[in-house]
N, C-alpha and C positions, 0 to 999 in steps of 0.2 A: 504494500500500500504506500503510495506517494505522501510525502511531506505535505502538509498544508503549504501554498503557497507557491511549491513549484509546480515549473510549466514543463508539459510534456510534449515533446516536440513531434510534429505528424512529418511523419514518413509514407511517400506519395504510394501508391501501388504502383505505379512501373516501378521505382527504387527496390521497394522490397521484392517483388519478383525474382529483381535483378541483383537480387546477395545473397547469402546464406547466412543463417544466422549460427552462428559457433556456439555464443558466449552469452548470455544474458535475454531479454525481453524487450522488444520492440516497444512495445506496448507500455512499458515503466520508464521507459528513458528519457529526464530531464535534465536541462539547461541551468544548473545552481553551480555557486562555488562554496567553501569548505573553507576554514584556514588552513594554510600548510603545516604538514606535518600533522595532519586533524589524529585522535589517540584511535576513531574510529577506520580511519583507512590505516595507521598503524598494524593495529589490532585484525582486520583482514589479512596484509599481507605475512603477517606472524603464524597465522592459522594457515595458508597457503606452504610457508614455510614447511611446518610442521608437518600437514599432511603429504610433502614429496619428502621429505625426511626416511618418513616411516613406511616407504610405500618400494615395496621390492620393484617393481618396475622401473622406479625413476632412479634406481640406483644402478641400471645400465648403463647412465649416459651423465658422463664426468660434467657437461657445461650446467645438467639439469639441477644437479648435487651442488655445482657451483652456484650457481641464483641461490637454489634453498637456504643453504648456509647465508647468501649476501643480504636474503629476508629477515633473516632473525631479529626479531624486537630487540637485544642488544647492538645489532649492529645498524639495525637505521633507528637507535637512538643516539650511536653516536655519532652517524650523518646528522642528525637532526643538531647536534647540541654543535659542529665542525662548521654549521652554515653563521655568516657573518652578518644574518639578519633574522636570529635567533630570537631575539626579544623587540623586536619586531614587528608591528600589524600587517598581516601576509593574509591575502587573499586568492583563491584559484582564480583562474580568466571567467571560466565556466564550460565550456562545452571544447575537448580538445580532439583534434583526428590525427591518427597517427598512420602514414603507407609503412608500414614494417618490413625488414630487408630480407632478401631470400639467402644472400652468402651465410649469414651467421641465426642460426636456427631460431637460436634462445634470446634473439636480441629483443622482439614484439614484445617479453615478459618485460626485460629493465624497463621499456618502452612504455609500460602498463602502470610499470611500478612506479614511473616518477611523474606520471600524469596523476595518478592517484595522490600522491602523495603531496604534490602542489597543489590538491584541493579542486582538481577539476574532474568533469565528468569526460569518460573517456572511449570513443569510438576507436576501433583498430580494423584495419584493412590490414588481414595475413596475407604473406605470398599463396598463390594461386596453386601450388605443389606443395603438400602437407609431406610434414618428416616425421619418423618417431619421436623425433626430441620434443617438436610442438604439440602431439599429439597428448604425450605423458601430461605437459604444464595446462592444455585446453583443458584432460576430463579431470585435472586435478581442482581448478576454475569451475569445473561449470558442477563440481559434485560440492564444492563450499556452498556456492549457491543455492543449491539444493534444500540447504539447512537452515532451520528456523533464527539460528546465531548472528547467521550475514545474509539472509534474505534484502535485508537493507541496501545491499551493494547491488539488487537488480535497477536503480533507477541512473547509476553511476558509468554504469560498465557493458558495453556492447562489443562483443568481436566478430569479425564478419572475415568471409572471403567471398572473392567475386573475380571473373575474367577481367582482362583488360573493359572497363566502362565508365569513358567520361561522361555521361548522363550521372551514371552513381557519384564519383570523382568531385564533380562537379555542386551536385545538390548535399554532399559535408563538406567541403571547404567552405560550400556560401553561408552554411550555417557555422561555421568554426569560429570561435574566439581565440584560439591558438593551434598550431598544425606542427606535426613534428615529422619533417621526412627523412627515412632514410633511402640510401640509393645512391647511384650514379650521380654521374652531372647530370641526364639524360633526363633521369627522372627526378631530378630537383628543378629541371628545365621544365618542365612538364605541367607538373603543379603549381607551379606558380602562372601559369598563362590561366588560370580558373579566376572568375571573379572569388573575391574573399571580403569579409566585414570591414570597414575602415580599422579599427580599431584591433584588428587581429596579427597575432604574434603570430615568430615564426624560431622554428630551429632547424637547419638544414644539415643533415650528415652527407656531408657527398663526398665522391672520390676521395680518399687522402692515404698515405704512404708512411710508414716507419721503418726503422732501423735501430740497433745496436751498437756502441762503439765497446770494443775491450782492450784494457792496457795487457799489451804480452806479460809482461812482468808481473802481472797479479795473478793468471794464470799457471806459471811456470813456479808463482813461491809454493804456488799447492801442494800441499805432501796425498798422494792418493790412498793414504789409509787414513785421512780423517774425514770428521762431519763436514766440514766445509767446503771441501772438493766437490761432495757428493752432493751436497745443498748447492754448486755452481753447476751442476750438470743436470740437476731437476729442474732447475730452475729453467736453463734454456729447454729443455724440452717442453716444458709448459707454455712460453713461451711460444713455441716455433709449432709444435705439433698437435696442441689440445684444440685449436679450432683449422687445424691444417692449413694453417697462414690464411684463412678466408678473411679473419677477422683487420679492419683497416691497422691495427695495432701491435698485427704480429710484424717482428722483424722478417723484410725481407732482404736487407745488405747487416753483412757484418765487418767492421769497420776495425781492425788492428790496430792499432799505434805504439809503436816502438821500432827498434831498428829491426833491420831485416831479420838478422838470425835468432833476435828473441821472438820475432814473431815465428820464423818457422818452427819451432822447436814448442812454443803454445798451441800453431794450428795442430800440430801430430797429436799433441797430449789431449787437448779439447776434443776435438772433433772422431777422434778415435775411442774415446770414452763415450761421446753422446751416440756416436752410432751405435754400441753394442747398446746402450742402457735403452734406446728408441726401439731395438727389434724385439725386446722383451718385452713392451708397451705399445705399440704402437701395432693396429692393426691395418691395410692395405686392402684396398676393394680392387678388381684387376682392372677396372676402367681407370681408379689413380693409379694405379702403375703403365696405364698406355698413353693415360694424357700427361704424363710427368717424363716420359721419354719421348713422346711427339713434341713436348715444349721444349725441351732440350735439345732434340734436334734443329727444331726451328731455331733456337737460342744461337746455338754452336755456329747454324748457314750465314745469319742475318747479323749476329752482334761480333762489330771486331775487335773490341775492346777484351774481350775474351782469351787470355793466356792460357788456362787449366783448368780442365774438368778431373772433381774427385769423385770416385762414386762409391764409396765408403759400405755401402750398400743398399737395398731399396729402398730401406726409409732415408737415408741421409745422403742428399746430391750437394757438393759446392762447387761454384764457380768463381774462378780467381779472375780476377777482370785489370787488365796493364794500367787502367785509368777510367776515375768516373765521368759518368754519361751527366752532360748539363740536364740532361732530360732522364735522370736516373729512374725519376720514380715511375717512369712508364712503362720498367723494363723488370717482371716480378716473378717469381717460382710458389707453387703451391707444394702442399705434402713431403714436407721436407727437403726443400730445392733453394738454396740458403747461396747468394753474391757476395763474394766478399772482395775487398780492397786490403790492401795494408799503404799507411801514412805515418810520418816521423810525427806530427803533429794533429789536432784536431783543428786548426785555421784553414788548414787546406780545405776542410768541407763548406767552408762561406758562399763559395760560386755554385755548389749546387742546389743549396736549402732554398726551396720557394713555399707558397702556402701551403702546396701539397703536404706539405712534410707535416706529420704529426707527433707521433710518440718517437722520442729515443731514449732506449734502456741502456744501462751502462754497467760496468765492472772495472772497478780500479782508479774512477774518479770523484770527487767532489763534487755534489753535484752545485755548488757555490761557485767552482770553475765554469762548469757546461752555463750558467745563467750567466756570467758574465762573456764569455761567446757569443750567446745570444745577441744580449744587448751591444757588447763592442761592436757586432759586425752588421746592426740594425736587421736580424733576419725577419722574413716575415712567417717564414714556417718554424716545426715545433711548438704545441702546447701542450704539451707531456713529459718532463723528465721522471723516469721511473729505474730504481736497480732493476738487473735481469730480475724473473719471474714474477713481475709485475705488469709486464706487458698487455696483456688483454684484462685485468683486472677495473672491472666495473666499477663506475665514482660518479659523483653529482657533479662533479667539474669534468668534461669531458667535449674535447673538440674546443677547447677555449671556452668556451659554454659553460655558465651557471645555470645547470639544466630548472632547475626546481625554483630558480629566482628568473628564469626567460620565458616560462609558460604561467606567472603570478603577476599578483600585482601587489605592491608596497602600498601600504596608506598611511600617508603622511599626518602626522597629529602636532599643534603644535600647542 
């Protein structure tokens, strides 16, 4: 039953013909907002937590286990208390549409979770090809709902799929008060040609590119019978293989720094421990093992920057490249297929950083040095400095973006 007050928004009949309803009721879903951080959408995604927690199914799939965990009431309390407008009057937009990305399975959930969580009502357009991973997170979603606990969250929460259709497309943007696309340029090109409210926000994830730089020297102090070693080789694997480099954030260049023969003597040590510890974790479908040797082929004809292919074995490819490409980030390996460079210094990478660039993880440096890089050399790309194995790790600051303060609204009191 609807709150006094709010308005339930009509949904034409071609529209609804033309979706599927995943997640929630057509019929309850209204246009309000929430303070952020409300303890009632808290309290939803704590129980969502919980129930993939406990649930043998969802303990298949590492990225699914990963949300669950990043749900937990203690940890978006302590998002909550880490936001810099914490005592602060914070209100949702009110009615938020989100196109969710097809490379990274589990992303429509953060996507869900931080509309929520800024207090808005929240429509989701999943990709058009369902995966196990979405499927596990939908009937975990849609069995909460079910229950007299969070029956509350049907006027909040809509998830849909539908073919390509700008009629559909079209009739939620113009009703959005805030819109969060992931995708391509292609399709951040896209949706923005739709009329939209004046007053309606935006958050775009489009195209972007990361990398890692390691000092050889921190690598080579490693003694390989300690915890540390083995905490730098999980840590890249996590990294590089838990979303198979889909995700914009996994490295796809690995960047050396030191002179030549510490570096050679780090690539052997590194990269010959991550490939055994990758083939005991790491499973391969035989379509990625045909599209990761057809890319390699293509790589090998077309890029001449390319000195040395290692092939370490199926899960772990690198390519050692004489000089980087000004147009580095266009040139990328999936499932284990890892560019690297070696450089005497980190300055050298200044001519190739543009916005593209997003996350770079590090080992062996300050990350008080890499900021002042940054700034010395005015770059425009990187909004992420993260140690190795933090790379794909989920935050409210993400893409330069203050996700849960660019889909809200402040109210000024004086």
């Amino acid at each position: 039953m609807l709150k006094l007050g709010v308005v339930v928004i009509h949904i034409p009949n071609n529209i609804n013909v033309a979706q599927q309803v995943l997640v929630g009721d057509s019929k309850y879903l209204g246009n309000f907002s929430l303070p952020v951080w409300d303890a009632s959408r808290i309290e939803f995604l704590a129980g969502l937590s919980r129930l993939l927690l406990k649930s043998k199914n969802a303990r298949q799939f590492p990225d699914v286990i990963t949300f669950a965990y990043w749900l937990r009431k203690s940890n978006l309390h302590t998002l909550k208390n880490s936001s810099p407008y914490v005592n602060k009057t914070q209100m949702g937009l009110g009615l938020t549409f989100h196109i969710c990305p097809a490379n990274v399975a589990v992303n429509f959930a953060y996507s869900m979770a931080f509309g929520l969580l800024a207090g808005n009502t929240c429509v989701l357009r999943l990709p058009s090809t369902n995966t196990p991973t979405t499927q596990v997170i939908v009937d975990a979603i849609k069995d909460l709902l079910q229950t007299s606990q969070y029956a509350y969250m049907q006027e909040s929460l809509l998830l849909l799929r539908y073919q390509h259709n700008d009629d559909v497309n079209a009739f939620w943007l113009g009703k959005a008060d805030g819109r969060i696309i992931w995708g391509g340029d292609n399709t951040v090109k896209h949706m923005r040609s739709f009329q939209v409210p004046a007053r309606s926000k935006e958050i775009a994830f489009s195209d972007r590119y990361s990398f890692c730089i390691l000092k050889a020297s921190s690598i080579i102090e490693l003694k390989e019978d300690e915890d540390e070693y083995h905490h730098v080789v999980e840590s890249l694997y996590n990294d590089i293989f838990l979303m198979d480099q889909a995700a914009c954030s996994s490295p796809q260049l690995v960047v050396w720094v030191g002179n030549k023969n510490k570096v050679n003597v780090a690539q052997k040590k590194l990269w010959s421990a991550l490939s055994s510890f990758a083939e005991k974790k790491y499973t391969m479908s035989e379509i990625q093992v045909m599209n990761k040797y057809v890319d390699l082929c293509e790589a090998v004809i077309t890029n001449t920057n390319i000195d040395k292919v290692n092939q370490y074995n199926k899960c772990l490819t690198t390519i050692e490249l004489s000089t980087l490409d000004k147009n580095q980030e266009s040139i990328r390996g999936y499932s284990g297929t890892i560019y690297e460079s070696k450089l005497e210094d980190i300055s050298e990478l200044s001519g190739i950083i543009n916005e593209r660039y997003q996350t770079l993880s590090y080992l062996g440096f300050e990350p008080e040095d890499l900021v002042t890089f940054i700034e010395e050399n005015r770059l425009r790309g990187i909004d992420r400095i993260v140690p190795i194995g933090q790379a794909i790790d989920m935050n409210t600051l993400w893409d330069g973006y203050d996700i849960i303060t660019s889909i809200s609204r402040i109210i000024a009191i004086n």
